[in-house]
Residue frames as a rotation matrix with the C-alpha (Angstrom) as fourth column:
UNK 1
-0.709 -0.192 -0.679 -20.11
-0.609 -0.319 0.726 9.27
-0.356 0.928 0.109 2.65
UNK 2
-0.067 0.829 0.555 -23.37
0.004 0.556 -0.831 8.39
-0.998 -0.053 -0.041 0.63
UNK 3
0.858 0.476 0.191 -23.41
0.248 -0.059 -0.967 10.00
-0.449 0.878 -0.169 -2.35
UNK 4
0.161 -0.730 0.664 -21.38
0.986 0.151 -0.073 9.97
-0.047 0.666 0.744 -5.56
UNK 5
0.665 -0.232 0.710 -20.74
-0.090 -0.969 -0.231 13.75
0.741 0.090 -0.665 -5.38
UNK 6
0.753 -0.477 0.453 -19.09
-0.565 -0.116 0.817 13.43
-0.337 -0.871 -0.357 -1.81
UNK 7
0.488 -0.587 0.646 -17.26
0.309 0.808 0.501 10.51
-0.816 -0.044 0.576 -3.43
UNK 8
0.390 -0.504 0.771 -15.90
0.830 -0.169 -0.531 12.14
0.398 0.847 0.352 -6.62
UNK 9
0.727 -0.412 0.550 -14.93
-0.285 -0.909 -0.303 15.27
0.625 0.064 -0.778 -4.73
UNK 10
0.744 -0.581 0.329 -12.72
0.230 0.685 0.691 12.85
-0.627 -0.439 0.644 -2.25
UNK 11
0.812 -0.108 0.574 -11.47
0.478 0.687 -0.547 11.81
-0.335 0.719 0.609 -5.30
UNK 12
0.590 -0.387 0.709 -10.49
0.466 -0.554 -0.690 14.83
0.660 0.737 -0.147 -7.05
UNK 13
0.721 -0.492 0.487 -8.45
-0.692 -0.531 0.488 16.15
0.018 -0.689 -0.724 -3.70
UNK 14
0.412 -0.899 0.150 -5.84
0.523 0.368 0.769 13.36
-0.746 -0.238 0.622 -3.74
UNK 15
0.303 -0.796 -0.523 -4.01
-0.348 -0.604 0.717 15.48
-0.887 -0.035 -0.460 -6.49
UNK 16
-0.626 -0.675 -0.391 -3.28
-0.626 0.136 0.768 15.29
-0.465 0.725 -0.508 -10.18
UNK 17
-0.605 0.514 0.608 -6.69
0.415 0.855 -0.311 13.48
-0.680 0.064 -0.731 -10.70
UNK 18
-0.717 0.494 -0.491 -9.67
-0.692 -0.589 0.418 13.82
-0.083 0.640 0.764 -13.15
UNK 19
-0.332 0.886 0.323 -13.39
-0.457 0.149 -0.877 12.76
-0.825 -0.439 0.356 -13.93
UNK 20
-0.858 -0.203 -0.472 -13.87
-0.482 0.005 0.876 10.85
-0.175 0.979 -0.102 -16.71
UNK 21
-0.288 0.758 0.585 -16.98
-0.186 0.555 -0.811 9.26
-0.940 -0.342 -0.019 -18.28
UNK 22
-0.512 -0.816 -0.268 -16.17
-0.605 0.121 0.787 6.99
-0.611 0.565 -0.555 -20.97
UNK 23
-0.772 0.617 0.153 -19.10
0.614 0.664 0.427 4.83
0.162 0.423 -0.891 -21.99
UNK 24
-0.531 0.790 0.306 -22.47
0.001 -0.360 0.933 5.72
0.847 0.495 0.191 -23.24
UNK 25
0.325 0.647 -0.690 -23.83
0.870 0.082 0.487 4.61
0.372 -0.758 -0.536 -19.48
UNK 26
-0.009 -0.159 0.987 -23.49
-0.079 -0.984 -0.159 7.91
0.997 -0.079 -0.004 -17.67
UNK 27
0.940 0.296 -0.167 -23.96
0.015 0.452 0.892 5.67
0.340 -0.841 0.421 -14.51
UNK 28
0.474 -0.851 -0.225 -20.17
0.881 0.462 0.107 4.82
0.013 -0.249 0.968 -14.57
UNK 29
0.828 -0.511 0.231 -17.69
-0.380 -0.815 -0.438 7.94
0.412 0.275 -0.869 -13.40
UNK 30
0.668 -0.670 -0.323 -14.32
0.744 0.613 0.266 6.71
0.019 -0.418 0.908 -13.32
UNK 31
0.970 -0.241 0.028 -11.39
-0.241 -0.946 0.215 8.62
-0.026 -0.215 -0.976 -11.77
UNK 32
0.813 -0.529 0.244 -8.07
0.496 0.408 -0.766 8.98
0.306 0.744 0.594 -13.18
UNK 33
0.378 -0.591 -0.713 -4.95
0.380 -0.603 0.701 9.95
-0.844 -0.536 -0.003 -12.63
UNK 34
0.919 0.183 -0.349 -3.82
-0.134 -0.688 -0.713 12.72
-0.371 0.702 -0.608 -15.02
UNK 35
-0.179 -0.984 -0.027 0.06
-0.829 0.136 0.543 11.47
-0.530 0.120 -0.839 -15.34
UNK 36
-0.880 -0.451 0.150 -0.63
-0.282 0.749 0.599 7.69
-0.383 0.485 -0.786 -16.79
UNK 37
-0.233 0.835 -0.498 -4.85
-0.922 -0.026 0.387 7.86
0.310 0.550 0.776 -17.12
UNK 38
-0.753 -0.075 -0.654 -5.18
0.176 0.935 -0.309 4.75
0.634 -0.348 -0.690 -14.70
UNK 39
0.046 0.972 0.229 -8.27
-0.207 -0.215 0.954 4.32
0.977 -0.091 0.191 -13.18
UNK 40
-0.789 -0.597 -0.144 -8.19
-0.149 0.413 -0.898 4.11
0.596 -0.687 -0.415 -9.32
UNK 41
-0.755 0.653 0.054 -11.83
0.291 0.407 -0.866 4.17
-0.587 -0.638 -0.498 -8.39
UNK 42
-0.634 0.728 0.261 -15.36
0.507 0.137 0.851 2.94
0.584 0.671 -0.456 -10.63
UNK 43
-0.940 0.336 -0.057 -17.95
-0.026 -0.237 -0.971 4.86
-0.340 -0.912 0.232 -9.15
UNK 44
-0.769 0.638 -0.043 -21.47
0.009 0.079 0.997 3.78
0.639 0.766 -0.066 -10.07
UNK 45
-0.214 0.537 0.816 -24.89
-0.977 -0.133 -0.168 3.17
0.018 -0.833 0.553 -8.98
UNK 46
-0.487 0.063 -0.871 -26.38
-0.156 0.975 0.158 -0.34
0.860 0.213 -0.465 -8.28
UNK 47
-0.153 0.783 -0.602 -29.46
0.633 0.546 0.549 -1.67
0.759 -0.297 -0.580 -6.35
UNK 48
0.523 0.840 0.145 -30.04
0.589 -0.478 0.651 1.80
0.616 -0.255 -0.745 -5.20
UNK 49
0.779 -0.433 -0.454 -27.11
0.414 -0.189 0.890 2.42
-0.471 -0.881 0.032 -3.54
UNK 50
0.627 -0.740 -0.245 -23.63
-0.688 -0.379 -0.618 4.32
0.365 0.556 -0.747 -4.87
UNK 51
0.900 -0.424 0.103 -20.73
0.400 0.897 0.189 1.79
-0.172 -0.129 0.977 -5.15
UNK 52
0.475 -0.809 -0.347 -16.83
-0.879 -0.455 -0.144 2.57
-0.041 0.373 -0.927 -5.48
UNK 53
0.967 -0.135 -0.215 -14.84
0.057 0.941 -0.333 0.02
0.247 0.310 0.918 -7.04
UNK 54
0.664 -0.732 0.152 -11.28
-0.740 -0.673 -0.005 0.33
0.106 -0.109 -0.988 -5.78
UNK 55
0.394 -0.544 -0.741 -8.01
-0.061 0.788 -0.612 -1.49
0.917 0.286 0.277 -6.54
UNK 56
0.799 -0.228 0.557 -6.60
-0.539 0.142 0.830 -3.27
-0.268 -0.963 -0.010 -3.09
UNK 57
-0.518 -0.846 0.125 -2.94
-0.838 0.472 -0.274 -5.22
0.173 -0.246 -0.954 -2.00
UNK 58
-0.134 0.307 -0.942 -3.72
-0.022 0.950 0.312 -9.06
0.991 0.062 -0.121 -2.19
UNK 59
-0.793 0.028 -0.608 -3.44
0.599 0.216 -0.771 -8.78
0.110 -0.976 -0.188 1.75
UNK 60
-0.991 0.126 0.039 -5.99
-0.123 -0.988 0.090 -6.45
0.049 0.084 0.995 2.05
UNK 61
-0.556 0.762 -0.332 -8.46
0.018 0.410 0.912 -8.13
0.831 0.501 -0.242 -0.68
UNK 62
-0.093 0.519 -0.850 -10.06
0.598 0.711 0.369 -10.26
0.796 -0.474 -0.376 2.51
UNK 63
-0.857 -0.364 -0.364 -9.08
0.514 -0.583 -0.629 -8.12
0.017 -0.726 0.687 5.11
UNK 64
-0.995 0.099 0.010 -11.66
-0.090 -0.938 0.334 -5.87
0.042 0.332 0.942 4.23
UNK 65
-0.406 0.836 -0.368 -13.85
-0.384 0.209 0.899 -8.03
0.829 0.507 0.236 2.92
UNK 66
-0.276 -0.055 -0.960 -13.94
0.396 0.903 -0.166 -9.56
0.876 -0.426 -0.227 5.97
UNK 67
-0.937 -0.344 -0.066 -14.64
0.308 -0.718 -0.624 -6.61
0.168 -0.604 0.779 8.34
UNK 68
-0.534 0.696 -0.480 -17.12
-0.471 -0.716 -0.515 -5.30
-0.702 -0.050 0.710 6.57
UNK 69
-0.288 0.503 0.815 -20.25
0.268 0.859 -0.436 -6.47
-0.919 0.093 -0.382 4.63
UNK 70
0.784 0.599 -0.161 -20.42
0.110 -0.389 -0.914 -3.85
-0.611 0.699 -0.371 2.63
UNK 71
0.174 -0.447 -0.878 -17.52
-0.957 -0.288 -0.043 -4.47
-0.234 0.847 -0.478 1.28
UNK 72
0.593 0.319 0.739 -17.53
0.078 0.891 -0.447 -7.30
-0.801 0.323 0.504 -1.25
UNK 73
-0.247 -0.846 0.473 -15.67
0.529 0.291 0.797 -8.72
-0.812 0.447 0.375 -4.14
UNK 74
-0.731 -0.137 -0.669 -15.37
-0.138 -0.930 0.341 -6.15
-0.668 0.341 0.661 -7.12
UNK 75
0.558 0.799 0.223 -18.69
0.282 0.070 -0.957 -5.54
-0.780 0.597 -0.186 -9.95
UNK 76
0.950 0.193 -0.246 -17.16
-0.138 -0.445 -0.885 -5.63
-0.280 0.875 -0.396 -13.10
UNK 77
0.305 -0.911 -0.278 -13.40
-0.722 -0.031 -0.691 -6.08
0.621 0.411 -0.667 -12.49
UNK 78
-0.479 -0.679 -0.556 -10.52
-0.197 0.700 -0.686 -8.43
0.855 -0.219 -0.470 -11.43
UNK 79
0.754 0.631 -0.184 -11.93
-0.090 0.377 0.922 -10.20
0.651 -0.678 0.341 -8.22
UNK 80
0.520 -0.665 -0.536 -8.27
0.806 0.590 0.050 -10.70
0.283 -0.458 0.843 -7.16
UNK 81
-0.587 -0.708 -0.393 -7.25
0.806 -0.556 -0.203 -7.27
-0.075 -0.436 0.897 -6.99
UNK 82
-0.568 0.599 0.564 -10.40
-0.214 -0.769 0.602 -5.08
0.795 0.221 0.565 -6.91
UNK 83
-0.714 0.637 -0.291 -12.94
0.698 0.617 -0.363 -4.80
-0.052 -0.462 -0.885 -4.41
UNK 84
-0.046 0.876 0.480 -16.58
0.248 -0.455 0.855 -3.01
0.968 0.158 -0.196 -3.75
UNK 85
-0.973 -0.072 -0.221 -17.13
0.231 -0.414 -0.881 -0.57
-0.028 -0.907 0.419 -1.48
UNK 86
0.065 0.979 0.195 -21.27
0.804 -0.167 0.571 -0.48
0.591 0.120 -0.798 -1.13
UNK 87
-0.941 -0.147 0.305 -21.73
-0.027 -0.865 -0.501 3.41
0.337 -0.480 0.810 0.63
UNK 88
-0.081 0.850 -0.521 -24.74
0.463 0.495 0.735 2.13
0.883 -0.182 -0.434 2.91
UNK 89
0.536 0.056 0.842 -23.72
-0.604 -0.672 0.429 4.21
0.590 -0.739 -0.326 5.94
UNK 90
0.993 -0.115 0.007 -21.96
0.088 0.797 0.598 0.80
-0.074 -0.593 0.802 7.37
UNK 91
-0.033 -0.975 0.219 -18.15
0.855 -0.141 -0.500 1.66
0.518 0.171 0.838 6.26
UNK 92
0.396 -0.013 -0.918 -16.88
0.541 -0.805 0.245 4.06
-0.742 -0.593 -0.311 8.48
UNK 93
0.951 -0.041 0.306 -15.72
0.279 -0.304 -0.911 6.83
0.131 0.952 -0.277 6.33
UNK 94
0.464 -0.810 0.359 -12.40
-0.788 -0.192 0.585 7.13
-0.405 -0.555 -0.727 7.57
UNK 95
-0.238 -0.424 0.874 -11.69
0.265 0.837 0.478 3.38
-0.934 0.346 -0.087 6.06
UNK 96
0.838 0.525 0.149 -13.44
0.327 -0.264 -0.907 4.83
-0.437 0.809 -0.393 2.82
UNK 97
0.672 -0.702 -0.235 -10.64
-0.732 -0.678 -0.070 7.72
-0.110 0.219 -0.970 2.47
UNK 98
0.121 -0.902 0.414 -8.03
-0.771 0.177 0.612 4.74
-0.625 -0.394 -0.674 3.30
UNK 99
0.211 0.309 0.927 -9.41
0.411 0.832 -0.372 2.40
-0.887 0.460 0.049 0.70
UNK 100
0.971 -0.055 -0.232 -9.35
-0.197 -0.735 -0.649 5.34
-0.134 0.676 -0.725 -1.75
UNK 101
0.520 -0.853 -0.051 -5.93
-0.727 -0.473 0.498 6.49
-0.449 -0.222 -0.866 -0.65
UNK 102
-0.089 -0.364 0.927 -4.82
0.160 0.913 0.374 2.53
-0.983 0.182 -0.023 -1.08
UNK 103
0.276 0.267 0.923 -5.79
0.816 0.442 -0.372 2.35
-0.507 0.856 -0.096 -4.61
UNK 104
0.961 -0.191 -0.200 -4.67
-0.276 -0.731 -0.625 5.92
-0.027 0.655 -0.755 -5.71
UNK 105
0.429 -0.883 0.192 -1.00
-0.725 -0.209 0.656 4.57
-0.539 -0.420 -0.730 -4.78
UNK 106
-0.401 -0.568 0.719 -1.20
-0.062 0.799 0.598 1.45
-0.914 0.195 -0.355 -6.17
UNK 107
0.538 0.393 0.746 -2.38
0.810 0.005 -0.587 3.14
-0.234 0.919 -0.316 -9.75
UNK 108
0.851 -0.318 -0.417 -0.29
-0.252 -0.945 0.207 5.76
-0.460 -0.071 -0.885 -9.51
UNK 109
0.122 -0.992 0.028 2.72
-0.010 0.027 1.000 4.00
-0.992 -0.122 -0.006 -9.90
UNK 110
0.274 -0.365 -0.890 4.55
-0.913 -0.388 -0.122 3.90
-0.301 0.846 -0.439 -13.55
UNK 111
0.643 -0.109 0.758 4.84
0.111 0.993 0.049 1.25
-0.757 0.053 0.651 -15.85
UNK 112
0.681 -0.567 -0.463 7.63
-0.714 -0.375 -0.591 2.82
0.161 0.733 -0.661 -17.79
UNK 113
0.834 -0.551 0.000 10.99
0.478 0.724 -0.498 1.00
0.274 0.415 0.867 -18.80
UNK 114
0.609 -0.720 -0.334 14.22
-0.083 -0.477 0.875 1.35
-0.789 -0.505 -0.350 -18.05
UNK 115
0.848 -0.527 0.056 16.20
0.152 0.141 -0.978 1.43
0.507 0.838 0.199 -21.02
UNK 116
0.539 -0.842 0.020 19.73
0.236 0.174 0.956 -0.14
-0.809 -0.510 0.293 -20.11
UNK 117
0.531 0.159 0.832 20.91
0.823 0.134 -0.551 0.73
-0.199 0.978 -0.059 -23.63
UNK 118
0.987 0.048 0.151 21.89
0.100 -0.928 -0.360 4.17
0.123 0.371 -0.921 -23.19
């Protein structure tokens, strides 16, 4: 996976998802889920290359970062629970899909209440 087309159509197969492009930069396409509108991957360009920003389990964070070079603390968001995925040809794509996959789960979930009340 190289390009942001290959990477938004990924996207749009995990299910219940959408494209969204919210600021005036047209650079940034973030992808949502269509139930709570949580973003689970930033997908931009930057120093020539397509980036995906995806949210990660604190264990993970390093894990990753630590594998690989191209992947690197997040551009733009939380450093503690985001990371960059640089799409240089160096990430197998198989850890891509699983980085995705990671972050569509852990945006997916629901921050609703329980109302004990009833």
């Amino acid at each position: 996976m190289k390009k942001r087309e290959e990477a938004i159509s990924y996207c749009l197969r995990m299910g219940n998802t959408y494209e969204d492009y919210p600021f005036r930069d047209k650079n940034w396409t973030l992808m949502r889920h269509i139930e709570n509108k949580k973003v689970f991957a930033w997908i931009f360009e930057k120093d020539d290359r397509i980036w995906i920003n995806v949210k990660c389990e604190p264990g993970f964070l390093d894990y990753w970062r630590q594998i690989y070079t191209s992947v690197v603390p997040a551009f733009h968001l939380n450093k503690d629970h985001w990371n960059s995925i640089i799409l240089d040809g160096t990430v197998p794509e198989e850890e891509i899909y699983e980085m995705i996959r990671q972050s569509y789960m852990l945006t997916k979930k629901s921050n609703s209440k329980v109302n004990f009340n009833k």
